[in-house]
C-alpha positions as CSV (number, residue, x, y, z in Angstrom):
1,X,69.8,-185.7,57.9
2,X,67.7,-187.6,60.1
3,X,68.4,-191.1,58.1
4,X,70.9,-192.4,55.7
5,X,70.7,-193.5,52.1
6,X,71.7,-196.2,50.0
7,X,73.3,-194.8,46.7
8,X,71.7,-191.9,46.5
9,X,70.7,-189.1,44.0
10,X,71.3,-185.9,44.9
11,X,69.4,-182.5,43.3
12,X,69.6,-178.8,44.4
13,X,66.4,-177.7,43.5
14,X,64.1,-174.3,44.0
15,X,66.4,-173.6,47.1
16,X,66.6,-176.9,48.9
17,X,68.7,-180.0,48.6
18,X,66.7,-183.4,47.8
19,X,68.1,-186.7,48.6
20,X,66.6,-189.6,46.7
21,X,67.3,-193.3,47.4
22,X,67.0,-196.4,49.5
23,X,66.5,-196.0,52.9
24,X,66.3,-199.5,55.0
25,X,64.2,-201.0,52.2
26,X,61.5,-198.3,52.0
27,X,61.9,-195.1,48.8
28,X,63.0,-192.1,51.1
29,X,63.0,-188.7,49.8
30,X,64.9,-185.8,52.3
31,X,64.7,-182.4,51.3
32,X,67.1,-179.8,53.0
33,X,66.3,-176.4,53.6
34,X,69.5,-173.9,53.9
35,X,67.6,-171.3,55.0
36,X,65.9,-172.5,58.0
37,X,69.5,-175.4,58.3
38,X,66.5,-178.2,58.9
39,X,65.4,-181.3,56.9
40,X,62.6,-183.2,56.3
41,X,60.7,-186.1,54.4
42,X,58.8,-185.5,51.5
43,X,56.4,-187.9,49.5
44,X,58.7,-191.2,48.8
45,X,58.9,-192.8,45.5
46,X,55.8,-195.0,44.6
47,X,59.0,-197.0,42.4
48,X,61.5,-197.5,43.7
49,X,64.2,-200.3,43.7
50,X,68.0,-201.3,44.5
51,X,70.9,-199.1,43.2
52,X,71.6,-195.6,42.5
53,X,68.7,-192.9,42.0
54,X,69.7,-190.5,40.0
55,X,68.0,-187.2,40.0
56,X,68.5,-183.3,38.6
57,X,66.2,-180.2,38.6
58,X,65.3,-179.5,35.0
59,X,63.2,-176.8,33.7
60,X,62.0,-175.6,36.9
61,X,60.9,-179.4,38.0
62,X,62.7,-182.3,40.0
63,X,63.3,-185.6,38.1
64,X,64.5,-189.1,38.7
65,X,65.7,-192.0,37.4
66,X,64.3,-195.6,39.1
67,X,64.0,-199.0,39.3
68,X,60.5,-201.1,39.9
69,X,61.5,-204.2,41.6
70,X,57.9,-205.7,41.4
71,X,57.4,-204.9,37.2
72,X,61.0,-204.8,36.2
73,X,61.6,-201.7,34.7
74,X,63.7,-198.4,34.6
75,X,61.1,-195.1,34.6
76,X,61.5,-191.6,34.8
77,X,59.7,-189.8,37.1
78,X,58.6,-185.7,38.4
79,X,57.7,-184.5,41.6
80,X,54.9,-182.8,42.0
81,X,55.7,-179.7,44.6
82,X,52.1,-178.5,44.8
83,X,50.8,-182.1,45.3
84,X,53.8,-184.0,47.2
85,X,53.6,-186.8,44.7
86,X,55.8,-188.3,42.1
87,X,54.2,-188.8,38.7
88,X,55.6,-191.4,36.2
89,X,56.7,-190.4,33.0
90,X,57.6,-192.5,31.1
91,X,59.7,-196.1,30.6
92,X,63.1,-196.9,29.8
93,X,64.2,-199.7,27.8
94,X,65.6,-202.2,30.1
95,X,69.0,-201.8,31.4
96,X,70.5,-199.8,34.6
97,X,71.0,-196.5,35.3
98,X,74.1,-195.7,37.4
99,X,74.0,-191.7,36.9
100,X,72.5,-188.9,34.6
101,X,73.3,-185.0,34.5
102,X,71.2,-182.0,32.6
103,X,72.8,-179.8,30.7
104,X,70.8,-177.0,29.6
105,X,69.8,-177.1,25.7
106,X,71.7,-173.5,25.6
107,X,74.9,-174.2,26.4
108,X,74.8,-176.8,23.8
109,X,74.3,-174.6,20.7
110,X,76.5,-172.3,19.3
111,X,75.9,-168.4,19.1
């Protein structure tokens, strides 16, 4: 990894390895790929704030949790592979978010 992060989120996603958090003030995404044992920057988060990022791979797509310093709030948010963008989904109610993990909805019911 080229840089360091600050409380990151971690995700194994579609092959690669992304790292999301802080990076000397600025929202740094690294993704690593195994197969060619390289990494490399992707579109940063557009919100982004202090503390932990937290981030998972969830029906096919890669999420995050984060913090808007300028508007105060907690959002979720997807990256878009074919666009190298982030889209906002949607708001949390105020609070902080220190982790998260996805559990697929099938291992939750009962056969």
């Amino acid at each position: 990894m080229a840089y360091d992060h600050w409380l990151p989120g971690v995700a194994a996603h579609n092959g690669h390895i992304y790292v999301v958090g802080d990076f000397k003030g600025s929202p740094a995404v690294g993704r690593y790929d195994p197969q060619q044992d390289t990494w490399s920057q992707i579109c940063s988060l557009k919100y982004y704030g202090c503390g932990p990022h937290p981030c998972a791979s969830f029906e096919n797509k890669l999420w995050t949790i984060h913090h808007h310093v300028e508007e105060g709030r907690t959002g979720v948010a997807v990256y878009n592979e074919a666009n190298d963008r982030w889209v906002q989904k949607s708001s949390l109610p105020k609070g902080s978010i220190y982790s998260c993990f996805v559990i697929s909805l099938s291992l939750l019911t009962s056969k």
